[in-house]
N, C-alpha and C positions, 0 to 999 in steps of 0.2 A: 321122829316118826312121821313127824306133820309133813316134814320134806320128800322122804319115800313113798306118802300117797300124793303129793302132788308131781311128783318127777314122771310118772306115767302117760298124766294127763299131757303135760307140759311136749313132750315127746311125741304126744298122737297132735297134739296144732299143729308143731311144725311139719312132722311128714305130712298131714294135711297144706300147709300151706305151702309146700312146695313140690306135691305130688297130686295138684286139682287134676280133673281131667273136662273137657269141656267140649261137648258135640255138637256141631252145627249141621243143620237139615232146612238143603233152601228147595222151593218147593217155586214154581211157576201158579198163575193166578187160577187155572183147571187141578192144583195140587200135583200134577207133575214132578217129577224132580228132575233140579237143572243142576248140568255137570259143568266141569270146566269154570265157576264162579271163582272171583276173588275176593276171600275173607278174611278181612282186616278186625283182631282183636286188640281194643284199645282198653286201658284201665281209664273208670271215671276221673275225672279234672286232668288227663295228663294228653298233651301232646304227641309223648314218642307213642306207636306202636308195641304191643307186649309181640305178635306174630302175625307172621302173613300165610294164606294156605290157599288152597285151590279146591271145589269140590269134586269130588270122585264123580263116576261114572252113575251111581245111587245117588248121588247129593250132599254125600256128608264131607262133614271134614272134622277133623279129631286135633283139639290143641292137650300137650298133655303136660306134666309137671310147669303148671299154672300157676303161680303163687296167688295165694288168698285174697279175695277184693273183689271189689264191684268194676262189672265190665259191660262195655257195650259193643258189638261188632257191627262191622260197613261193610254191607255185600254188594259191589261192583258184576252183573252179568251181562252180557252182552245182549242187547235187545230190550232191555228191562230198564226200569227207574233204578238208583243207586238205594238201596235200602238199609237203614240204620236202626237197630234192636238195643233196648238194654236186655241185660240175662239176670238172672233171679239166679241168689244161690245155691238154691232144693234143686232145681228145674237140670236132670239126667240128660234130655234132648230139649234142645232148643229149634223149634221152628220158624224160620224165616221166609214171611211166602213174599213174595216179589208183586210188583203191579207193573202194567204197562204205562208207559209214561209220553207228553208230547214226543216230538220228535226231537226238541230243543236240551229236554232230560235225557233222552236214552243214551244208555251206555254203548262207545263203539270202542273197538281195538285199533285200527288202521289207520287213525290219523297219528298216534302216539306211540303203536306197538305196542301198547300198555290200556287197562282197560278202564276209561274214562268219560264222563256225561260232556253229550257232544257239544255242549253249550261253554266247558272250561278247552275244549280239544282245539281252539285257536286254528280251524280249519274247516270248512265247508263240506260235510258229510252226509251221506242219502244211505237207507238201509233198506235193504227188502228184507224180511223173514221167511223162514221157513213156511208157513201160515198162507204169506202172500205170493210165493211163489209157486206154492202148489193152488193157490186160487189162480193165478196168472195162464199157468200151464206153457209155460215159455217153450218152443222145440230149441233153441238155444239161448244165450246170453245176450245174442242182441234183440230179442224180443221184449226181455223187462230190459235190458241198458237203457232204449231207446222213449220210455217214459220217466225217467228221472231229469230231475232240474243238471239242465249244462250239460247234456251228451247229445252230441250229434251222430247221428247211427248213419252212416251210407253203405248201401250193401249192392254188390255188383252182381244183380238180378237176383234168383230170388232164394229159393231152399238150399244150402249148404253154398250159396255163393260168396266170395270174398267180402266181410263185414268187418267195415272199418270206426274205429271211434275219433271224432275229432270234439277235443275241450279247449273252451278257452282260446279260443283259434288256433290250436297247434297240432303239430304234423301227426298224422295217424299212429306212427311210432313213437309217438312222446305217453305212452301209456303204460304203465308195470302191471304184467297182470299175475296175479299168485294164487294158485289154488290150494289146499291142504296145505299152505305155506311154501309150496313150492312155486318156483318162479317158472311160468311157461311162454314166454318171450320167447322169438328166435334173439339169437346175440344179435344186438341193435336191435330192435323193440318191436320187427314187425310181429302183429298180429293179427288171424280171424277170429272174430267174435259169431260168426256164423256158425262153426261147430265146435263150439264149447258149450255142451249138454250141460243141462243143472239139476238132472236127476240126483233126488235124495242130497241136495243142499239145505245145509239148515238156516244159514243166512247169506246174504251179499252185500259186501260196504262198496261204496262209491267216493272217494276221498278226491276232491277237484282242486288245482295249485302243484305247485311245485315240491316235491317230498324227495330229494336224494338224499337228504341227511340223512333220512332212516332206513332208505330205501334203496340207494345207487343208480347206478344205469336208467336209464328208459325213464325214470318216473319223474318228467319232465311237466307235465297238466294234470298227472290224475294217479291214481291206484285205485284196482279193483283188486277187490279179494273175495274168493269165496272158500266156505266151508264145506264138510261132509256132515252128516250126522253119524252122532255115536248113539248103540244099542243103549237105551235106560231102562228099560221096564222086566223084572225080574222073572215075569213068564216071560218065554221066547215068544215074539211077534212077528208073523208074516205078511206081508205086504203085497200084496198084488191087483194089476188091473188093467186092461184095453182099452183101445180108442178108435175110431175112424171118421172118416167124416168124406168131401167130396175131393177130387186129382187124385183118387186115387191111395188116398192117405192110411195107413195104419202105423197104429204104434201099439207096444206092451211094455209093460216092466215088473220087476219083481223085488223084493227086498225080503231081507231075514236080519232081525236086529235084536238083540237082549242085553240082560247086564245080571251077573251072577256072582256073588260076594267080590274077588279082586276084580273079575275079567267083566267087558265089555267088548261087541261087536254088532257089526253090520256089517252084510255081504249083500251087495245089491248086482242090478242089472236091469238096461234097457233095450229096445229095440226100435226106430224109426224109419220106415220107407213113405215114399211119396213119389207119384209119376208127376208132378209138379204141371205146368199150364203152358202146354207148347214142345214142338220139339226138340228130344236131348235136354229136357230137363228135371229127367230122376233125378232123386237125391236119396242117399240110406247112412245114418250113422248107428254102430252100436256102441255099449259102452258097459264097463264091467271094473268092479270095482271093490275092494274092503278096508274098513275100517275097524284095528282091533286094540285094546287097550286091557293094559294090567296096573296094576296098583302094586307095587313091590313091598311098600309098608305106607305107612304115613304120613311119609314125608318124599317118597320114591316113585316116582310111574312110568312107565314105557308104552308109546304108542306107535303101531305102524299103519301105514296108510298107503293104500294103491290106485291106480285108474290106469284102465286102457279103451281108449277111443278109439275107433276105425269107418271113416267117413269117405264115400264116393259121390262125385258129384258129376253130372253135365252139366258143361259148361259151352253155351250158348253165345256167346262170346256180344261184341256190342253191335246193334242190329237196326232197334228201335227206336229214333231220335227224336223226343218230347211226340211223340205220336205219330211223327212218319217211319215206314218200314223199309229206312235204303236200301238194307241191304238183309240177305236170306240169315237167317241164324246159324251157329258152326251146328253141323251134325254129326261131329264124331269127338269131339273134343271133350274130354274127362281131366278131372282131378282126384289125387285119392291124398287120402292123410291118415297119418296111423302114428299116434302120439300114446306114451306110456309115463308116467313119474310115481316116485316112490320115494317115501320120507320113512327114518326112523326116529322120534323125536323122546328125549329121553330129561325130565322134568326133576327135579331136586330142591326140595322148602329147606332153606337154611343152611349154614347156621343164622341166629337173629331174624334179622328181617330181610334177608335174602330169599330172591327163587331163582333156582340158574336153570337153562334150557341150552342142551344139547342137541344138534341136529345134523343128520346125514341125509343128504337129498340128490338123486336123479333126474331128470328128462330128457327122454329122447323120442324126437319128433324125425319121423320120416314121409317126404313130400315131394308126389309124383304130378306133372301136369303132361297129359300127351295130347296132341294133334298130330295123326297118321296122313287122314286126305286133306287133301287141296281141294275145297268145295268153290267151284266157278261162278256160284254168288256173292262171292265176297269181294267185291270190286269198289276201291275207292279211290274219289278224284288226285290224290294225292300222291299212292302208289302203286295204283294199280289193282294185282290180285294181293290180300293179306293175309291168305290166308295159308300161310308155308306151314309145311313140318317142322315141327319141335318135340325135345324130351325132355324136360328140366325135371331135375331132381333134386332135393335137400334131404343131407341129413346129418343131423345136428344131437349134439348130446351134449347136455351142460350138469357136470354131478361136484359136489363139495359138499362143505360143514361149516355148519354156524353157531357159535354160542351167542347166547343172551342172558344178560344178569342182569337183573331189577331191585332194589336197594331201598325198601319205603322208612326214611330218616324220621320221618315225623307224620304227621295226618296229612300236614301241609304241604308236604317235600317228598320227589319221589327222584330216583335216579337210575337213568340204564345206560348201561353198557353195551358193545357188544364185538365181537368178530368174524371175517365172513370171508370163506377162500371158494372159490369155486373154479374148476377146468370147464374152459368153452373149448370144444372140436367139432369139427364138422368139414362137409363137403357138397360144395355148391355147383352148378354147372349144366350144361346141356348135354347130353348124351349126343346128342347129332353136331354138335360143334367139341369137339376136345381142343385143352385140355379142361378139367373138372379141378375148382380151386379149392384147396383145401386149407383152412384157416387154424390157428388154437390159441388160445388166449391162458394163461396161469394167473388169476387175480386176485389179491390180498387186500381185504377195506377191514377198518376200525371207525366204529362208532362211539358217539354217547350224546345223551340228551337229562337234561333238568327239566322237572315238571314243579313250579312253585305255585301256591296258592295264598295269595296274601289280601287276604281281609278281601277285597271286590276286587283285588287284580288278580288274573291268571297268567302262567307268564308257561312257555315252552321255550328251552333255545336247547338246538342242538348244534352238531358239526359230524360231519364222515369225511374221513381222508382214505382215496383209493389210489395203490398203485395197479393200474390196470396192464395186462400184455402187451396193450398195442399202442398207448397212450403216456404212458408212464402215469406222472403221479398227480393229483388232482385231490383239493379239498372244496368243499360242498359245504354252507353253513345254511343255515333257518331260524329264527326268531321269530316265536307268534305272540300276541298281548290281547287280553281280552280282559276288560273294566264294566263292570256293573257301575253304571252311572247314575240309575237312580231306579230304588226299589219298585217307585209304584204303586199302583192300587188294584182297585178288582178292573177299573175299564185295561188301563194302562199299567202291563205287570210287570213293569222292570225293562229297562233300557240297558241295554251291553253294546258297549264300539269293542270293536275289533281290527287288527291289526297286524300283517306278517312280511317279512324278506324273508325270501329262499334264494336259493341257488337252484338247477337243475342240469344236470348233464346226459349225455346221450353217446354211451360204447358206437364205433361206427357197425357197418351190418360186415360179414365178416368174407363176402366177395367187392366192399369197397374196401378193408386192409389188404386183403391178400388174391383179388383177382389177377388173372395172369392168361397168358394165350399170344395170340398173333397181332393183338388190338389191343391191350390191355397192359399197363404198365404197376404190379403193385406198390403201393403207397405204403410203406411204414410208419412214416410220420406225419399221417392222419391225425389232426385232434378230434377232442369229442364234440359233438354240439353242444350250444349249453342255453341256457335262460336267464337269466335275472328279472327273478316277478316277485313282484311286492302289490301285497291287497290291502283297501281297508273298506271296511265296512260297519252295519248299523244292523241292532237286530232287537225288536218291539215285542214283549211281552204281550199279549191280548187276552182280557176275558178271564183272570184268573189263568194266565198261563196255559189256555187251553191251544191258543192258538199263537203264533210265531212267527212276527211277519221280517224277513231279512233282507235287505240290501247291502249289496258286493261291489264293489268298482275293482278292476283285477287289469293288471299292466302287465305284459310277457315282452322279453327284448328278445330275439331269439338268435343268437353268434355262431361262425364258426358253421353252418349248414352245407353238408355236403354234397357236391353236385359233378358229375363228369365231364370234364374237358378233354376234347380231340384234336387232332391238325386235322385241317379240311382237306385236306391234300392226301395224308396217308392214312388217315381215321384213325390212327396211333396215339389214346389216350391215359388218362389216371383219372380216379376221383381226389378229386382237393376240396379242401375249406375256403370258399369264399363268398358265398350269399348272407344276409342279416334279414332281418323284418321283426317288425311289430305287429303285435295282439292288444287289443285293448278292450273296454264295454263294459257291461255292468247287469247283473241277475239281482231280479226279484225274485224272491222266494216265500208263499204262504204255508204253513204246513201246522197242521190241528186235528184236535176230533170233533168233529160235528156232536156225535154221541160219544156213549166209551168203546161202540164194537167198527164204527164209522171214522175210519183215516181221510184225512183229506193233502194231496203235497201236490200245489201249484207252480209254474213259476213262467217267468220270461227270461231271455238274455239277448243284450245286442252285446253285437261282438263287430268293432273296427278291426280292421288287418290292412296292412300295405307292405307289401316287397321293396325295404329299402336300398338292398342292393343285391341284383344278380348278371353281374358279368358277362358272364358268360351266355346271357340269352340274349343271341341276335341273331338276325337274318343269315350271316353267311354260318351259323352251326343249326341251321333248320330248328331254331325255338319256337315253340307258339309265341302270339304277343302275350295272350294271355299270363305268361310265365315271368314276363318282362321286366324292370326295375318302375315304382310305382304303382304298381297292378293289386288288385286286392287278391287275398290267396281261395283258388278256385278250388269249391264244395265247403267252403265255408261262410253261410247265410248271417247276414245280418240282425234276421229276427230270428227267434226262435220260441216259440213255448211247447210244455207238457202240465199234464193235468193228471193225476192218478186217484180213483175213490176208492177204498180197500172196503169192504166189510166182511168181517169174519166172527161170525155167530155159533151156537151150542151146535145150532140142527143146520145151518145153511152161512153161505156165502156170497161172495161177487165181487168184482172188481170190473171200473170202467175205467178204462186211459184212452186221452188223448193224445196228439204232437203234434205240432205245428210249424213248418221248416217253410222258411222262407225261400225268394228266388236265389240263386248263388250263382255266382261264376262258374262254369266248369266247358270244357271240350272235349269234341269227338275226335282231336288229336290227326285225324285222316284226309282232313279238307273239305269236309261237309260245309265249315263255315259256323256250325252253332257255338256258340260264348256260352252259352246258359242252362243252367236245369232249374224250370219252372219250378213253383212253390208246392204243398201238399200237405193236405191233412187226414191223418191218420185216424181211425178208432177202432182200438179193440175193445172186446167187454167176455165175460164169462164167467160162472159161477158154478157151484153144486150145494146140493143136498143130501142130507142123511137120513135113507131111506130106513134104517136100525143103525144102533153105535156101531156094528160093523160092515153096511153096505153101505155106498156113497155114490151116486150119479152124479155128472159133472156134463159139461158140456164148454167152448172157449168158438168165440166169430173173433177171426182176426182179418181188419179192412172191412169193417162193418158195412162201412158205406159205399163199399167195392167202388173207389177210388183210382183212376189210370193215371198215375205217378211214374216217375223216375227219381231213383235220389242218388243213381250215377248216372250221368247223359247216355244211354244208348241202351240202356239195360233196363225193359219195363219190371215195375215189380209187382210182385203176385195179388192177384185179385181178392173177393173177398171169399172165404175159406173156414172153415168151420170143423172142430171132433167135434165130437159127442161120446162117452163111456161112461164103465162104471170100476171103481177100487174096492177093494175086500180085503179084510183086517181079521187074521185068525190066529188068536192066543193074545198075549200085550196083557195090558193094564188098563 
């Protein structure tokens, strides 16, 4: 009998211990709740992982048939300290609130793909928030780029003009740029950073080195990535608010965002015009966009994500040389750009300790420059009038699918996988010269990467092998190491060296594979470019790890660089691989909180560069010498610094950046004679206040010190300029 009343009890354990259910609720340091976290549940004294999850769009995440036992979980988000809870076994909901942390602790995605504290991520990472960028109020992405440690921002003159990034001393196109995960590169890497709006971003990484192992193509010195925000707040929140300020300036935008048991969204939209400073220097971009997400159950989620950008600009062409005005400005000359992409990404926890992510991705970018008149000021020593008719056009579509699988073996050990196809097509060319080159690429890459954490060493090595359209086939490795060398105390908080070899490569641009015409011979057996950069560095705990002082020494070889060769006789040429050069220097990096609401991120960097070898520039193919073998590579400065102070408080804000760009080599190309673009220092600054939790005045001076710069020789950049508005916030949380 005694065994018939204990077979019941006996029966309710076990389905208890194998039917726990266990809720996690991670919440931001205002109580927010933060989506998209990675929550690692571990059983006390053990190693492996029991599961891994993601938080939903509310915050939670749901582990269920949990077997009985004491547990702790590690919640990895991005922007936030890595935060570790034990759970109590009464406790129905577990809350996890997050805190903000150095810059040295915060959690980034982009150096690993994976979400990790940037201090084990074996790679030099800079993060704006959502927070600081709406304190910034950037009109595009080279407005915050260009205050971060290692980016050199040159923009060829000023509101929606061509904005180029140069790291590390390498070529403008040595940069991957990905938005909502999509890649917005033309094939071969060129980019503007000048009309890439950041409305309704929730963060920005800045990842500096060599990253094709995880990343392919183009990501040669750097990746940039940015985010969209997802709706969280269970009342639906509206978003709205104007600006203006002096040329003429206005902008608006609007948002609508919420989160409702599965579903999450945000539908936004922006508007920007400006008669800019001089003639033919409008500029207007608008942009529109959504963010939507479902939860299919607990372990299932689908998100789809859009943008469309549409930007016109005057383009003024080069005029102004370090402050003399050779020559008149173009006065008909425009660009427009009209870019779209769209992702559906589709997210699946387990079985184990698995997360696999599926993805379907889009872009297509179409790009018009025209000059109609012949303006009779535009006369230079070299050839005369420059100012011909043209119509160049692009336009480019790059769509495919990529999985990703993440594998967390142990606390210590983490592994991903992954696979990536994507169609390049497009058509490049001038309307008023035919023919119009029409290029396609079919490309198939596999990756994977090890993340080990053993005792003070952190160790990253991956590898991607691509067989590319144009290139064939090509393997990429990376190896990062980073050793806590000694813990420290409260002055001195711990010493970490660090330590990486990459590879880098570089797809060619896709009217060097396949240009063609009466001049032009296409190359099929173009290689890529590529890099071999290996960095090491030192990084100084300060203060109680308040503050985090780094030193980098960073070597880039750079092979294989393609350049166009002609007979001087018939101009009948090909692009071919035959230039090399070196990148070399070293960044300091300070980065702390003065208080807990006051950021501070300093830095310097010299950067050596010399053209080891370029052939093909000599006198009888009309090279600059500038261009020459020997020569340091022009717009890229020896010195550099930036300075950023963020403060973001309950009731008010601010941010003050500086930059500080040294003299560099560069030409007027036309026989003017100038070698050089003088030095310049920059400062913006701007803040707001919150006049009630739902009205907020803001105001942004960008060129505080209305500054007469150049940081491309001939194209002065914009004076000093200021909005002034107010946002409004109806319904939210």
């Amino acid at each position: 009998m005694r065994f018939f009343r204990i077979l019941p009890s006996v029966i309710c354990l076990l389905a208890a211990a194998w039917a726990d259910e266990i809720k996690i609720k991670v919440i931001d340091p205002q109580s927010a709740v933060v989506g998209g976290a990675q929550v690692v549940l571990i059983p006390r004294g053990s190693a492996t992982p029991a599961a891994v999850a993601s938080t939903s769009a509310e915050g939670l995440v749901v582990f269920r048939e949990v077997a009985s036992g004491r547990y702790q979980v590690q919640v990895l988000a991005p922007g936030f300290a890595t935060e570790t809870a034990d759970l109590l076994p009464s406790a129905e909901l577990v809350t996890v609130k997050l805190r903000l942390a150095p810059a040295a602790e915060t959690v980034v995605v982009t150096a690993t793909r994976t979400p990790v504290p940037t201090e084990a991520a074996g790679a030099d990472v800079e993060t704006l928030s959502g927070a600081q960028l709406e304190t910034m109020q950037p009109v595009a992405s080279d407005d915050a780029l260009r205050f971060l440690p290692g980016a050199v921002v040159d923009t060829q003159g000023q509101r929606g003009g061509l904005s180029s990034l140069f790291v590390r001393g390498g070529d403008s196109r040595y940069n991957k740029v990905i938005v909502d995960g999509v890649t917005v590169n033309e094939p071969g890497g060129r980019f503007d950073f000048g009309t890439l709006p950041l409305a309704q971003a929730d963060r920005l990484e800045f990842v500096r080195g060599a990253q094709s192992a995880l990343y392919g193509s183009d990501a040669m010195t750097s990746v940039v990535q940015v985010w969209t925000r997802t709706g969280s707040t269970t009342v639906p929140e509206l978003r709205f608010g104007a600006d203006g300020g002096n040329l003429g300036t206005a902008h608006g935008y609007l948002s609508f965002a919420g989160a409702r048991g599965p579903f999450d969204y945000n539908v936004f939209g922006e508007q920007f015009n400006t008669s800019g400073q001089g003639p033919n220097d409008d500029y207007s971009n608008s942009l529109q966009g959504a963010n939507f997400g479902i939860a299919i159950n607990d372990r299932v989620s689908l998100r789809i994500r859009g943008r469309h950008s549409n930007s016109l600009t005057g383009v003024q062409g080069e005029w102004n040389f370090n402050g003399n005005p050779l020559m008149q400005p173009d006065l008909d000359q425009f660009a427009r750009l009209n870019d779209t992409l769209g992702s559906v990404d589709l997210s699946i926890i387990g079985p184990s300790r698995w997360q696999h992510r599926f993805t379907g991705f889009e872009y297509h970018q179409q790009r018009t420059n025209v000059d109609n008149v012949i303006d009779p000021g535009r006369i230079s020593p070299s050839f005369g009038n420059i100012d011909l008719p043209f119509h160049s056009i692009a336009d480019l579509n790059r769509a495919g699918f990529e999985y990703q699988g993440e594998y967390v073996e142990r606390s210590w050990a983490q592994t991903t996988v992954g696979y990536r196809f994507e169609d390049e097509n497009g058509f490049v060319g001038d309307l008023l010269s035919l023919p119009i080159d029409h290029g396609l690429r079919l490309n198939h890459e596999v990756y994977g990467q090890q993340q080990l954490t053993l005792g003070r060493l952190s160790v990253v090595a991956g590898a991607r092998f691509v067989h590319n359209g144009s290139f064939g086939n090509k393997g990429v490795p990376r190896v990062a190491m980073t050793l806590q060398a000694l813990r420290g105390g409260h002055v001195f908080s711990g010493t970490r060296l660090r330590f990486s070899y990459a590879s880098g490569i570089k797809e060619p641009l896709l009217e060097e594979s396949f240009a063609s015409g009466p001049f032009t011979v296409p190359n099929p057996n173009l290689r890529p470019e590529t890099n071999r950069a290996f960095e090491a560095g030192i990084q100084q705990g300060l203060f109680g790890n308040r503050y985090a002082l780094t030193a980098t020494y960073f070597n880039n070889l750079f092979r294989d660089q393609i350049e166009f060769a002609s007979s001087p006789t018939t101009f009948v040429g090909q692009y071919v691989n035959v230039d090399e050069s070196l990148a070399h220097g070293a960044e300091v990096e300070l980065q702390g909180k003065i208080v807990s609401r006051l950021s501070l991120n300093a830095a310097y960097t010299y950067t050596s560069t010399q053209i080891l070898q370029a052939p093909l520039c000599t006198a009888a193919n009309f090279c600059d010498p500038l261009l020459a073998t020997g020569q340091p590579f022009i717009r890229r400065p020896k010195h550099s610094g930036t300075a950023l102070f963020t403060y973001v408080g309950r009731r008010w804000g601010g941010n003050l950046g500086g930059s500080f760009v040294g003299r560099r080599p560069d030409s007027d190309f036309f026989g003017f004679g100038i070698n050089h673009a003088a030095g310049y220092v920059r400062v913006d600054m701007g803040g707001w206040y919150a006049l009630t939790s739902r009205v907020t005045a803001y105001v942004t001076l960008q060129n505080a010190l209305d500054k007469h710069y150049e940081e491309v020789v001939g194209y002065p950049a914009l004076g000093a300029n200021f909005r002034a508005g107010m946002r409004f916030r109806i319904g939210g949380e």
